[in-house]
C-alpha positions as CSV (number, residue, x, y, z in Angstrom):
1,X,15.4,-7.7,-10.5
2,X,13.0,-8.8,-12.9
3,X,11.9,-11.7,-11.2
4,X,11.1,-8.8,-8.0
5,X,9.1,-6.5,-11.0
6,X,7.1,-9.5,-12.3
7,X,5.6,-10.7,-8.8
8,X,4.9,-7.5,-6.6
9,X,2.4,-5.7,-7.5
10,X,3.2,-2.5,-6.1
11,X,6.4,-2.5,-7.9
12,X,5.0,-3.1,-11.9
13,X,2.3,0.0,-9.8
14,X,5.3,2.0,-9.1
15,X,6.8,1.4,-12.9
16,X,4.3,1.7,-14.6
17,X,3.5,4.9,-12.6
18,X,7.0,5.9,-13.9
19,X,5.9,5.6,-17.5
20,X,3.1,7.7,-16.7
21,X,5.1,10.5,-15.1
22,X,7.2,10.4,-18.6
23,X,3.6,10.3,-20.8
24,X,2.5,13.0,-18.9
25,X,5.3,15.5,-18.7
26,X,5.8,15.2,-22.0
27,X,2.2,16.4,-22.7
28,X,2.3,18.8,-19.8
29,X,5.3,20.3,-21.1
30,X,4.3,20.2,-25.1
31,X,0.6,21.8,-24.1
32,X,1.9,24.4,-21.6
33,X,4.6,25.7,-23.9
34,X,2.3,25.7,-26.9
35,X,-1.3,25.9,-26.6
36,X,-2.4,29.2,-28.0
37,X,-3.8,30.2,-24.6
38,X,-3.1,33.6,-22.5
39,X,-5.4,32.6,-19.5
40,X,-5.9,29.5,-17.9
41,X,-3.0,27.3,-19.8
42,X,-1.8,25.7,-16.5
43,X,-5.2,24.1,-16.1
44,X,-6.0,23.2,-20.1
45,X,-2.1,21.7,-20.1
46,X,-3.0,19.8,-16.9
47,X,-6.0,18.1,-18.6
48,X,-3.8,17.1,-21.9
49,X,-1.2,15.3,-19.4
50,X,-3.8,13.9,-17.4
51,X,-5.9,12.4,-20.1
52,X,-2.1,11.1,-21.9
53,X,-1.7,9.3,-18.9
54,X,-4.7,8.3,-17.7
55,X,-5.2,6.1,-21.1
56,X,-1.6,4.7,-20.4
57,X,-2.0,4.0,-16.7
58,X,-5.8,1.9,-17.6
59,X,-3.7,-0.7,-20.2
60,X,-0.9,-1.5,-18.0
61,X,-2.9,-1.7,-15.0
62,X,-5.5,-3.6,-15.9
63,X,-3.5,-5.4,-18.1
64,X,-0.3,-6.1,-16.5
65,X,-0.2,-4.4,-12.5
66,X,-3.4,-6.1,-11.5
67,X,-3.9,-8.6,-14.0
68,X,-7.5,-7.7,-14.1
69,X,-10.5,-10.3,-15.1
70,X,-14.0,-9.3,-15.6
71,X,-15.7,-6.7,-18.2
72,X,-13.4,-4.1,-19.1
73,X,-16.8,-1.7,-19.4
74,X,-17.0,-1.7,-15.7
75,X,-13.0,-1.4,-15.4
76,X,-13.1,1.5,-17.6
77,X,-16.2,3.1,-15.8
78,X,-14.3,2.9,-12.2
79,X,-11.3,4.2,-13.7
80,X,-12.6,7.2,-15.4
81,X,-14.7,8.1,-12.3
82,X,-11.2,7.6,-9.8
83,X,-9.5,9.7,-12.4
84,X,-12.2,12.0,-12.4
85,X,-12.3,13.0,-9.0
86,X,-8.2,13.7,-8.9
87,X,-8.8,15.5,-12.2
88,X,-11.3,17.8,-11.2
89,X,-8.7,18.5,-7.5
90,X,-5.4,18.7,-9.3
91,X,-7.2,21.1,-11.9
92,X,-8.7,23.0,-9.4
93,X,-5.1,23.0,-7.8
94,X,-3.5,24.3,-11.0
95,X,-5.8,27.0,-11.8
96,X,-5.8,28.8,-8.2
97,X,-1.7,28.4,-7.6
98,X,-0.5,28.4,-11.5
99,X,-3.1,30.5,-13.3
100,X,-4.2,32.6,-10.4
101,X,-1.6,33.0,-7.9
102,X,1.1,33.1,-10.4
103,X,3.0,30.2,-8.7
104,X,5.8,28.3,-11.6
105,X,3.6,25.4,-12.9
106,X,6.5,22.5,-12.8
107,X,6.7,23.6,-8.9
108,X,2.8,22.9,-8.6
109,X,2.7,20.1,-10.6
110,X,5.0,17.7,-9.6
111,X,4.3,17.8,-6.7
112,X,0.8,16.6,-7.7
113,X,2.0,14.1,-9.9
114,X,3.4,12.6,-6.4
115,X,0.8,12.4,-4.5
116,X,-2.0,11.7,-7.0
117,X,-0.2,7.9,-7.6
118,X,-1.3,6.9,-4.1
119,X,-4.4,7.6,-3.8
120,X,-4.6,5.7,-7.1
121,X,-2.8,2.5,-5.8
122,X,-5.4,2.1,-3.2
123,X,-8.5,3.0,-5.3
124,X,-7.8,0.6,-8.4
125,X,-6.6,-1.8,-5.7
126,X,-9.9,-1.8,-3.7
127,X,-12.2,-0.9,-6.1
128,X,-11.4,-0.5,-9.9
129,X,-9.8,-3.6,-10.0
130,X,-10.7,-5.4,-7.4
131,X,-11.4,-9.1,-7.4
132,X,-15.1,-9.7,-7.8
């Protein structure tokens, strides 16, 4: 099993995906349930768990998923911009079915925490850590 894990990438992407899903529902969980917020606390929790795993997800893929050479400026740069764009859409997505609709936030956000992995794989894949 570990010898699968150590030489296929999507599999150390799919682990270290599920360390992320534990970073960020803890800070999705510990920012909904306690920031001192009456409006918009779906959103402002989905930024804390967001940023929590984004910082984990750039270490161990760059580090270990991808193995990653080159300036870690220009890594860090693609990441935060890839990150970025499913921030801003997952935010967006938060605010209009948590905070505005009045849908239950863990039924809106996992779902998101899902699909957002994907379209991750294939970006640091192609672009943020691509081979120069």
């Amino acid at each position: 099993m570990l010898a699968l894990v150590s030489r296929h990438r999507v599999v150390r992407f799919l682990v270290v995906g599920c360390c992320n899903f534990v970073v960020s529902f803890a800070a999705f969980y510990a920012a909904y349930r306690y920031l001192p917020l009456d409006a918009g606390r779906g959103a402002a929790a989905n930024v804390f768990a967001y940023a929590a795993g984004m910082i984990n997800s750039f270490l161990l893929n760059r580090f270990w998923t991808f193995a990653a050479e080159g300036h870690i400026g220009v890594h860090a740069a693609r990441f935060a911009v890839l990150n970025a764009v499913t921030l801003a859409a997952s935010t967006a997505i938060m605010f209009v079915l948590v905070d505005w609709a009045g849908y239950p936030e863990l039924a809106v956000w996992l779902p998101l925490t899902i699909a957002i992995p994907v379209v991750h794989y294939f970006g640091m894949k192609n672009w943020t850590f691509a081979r120069p």
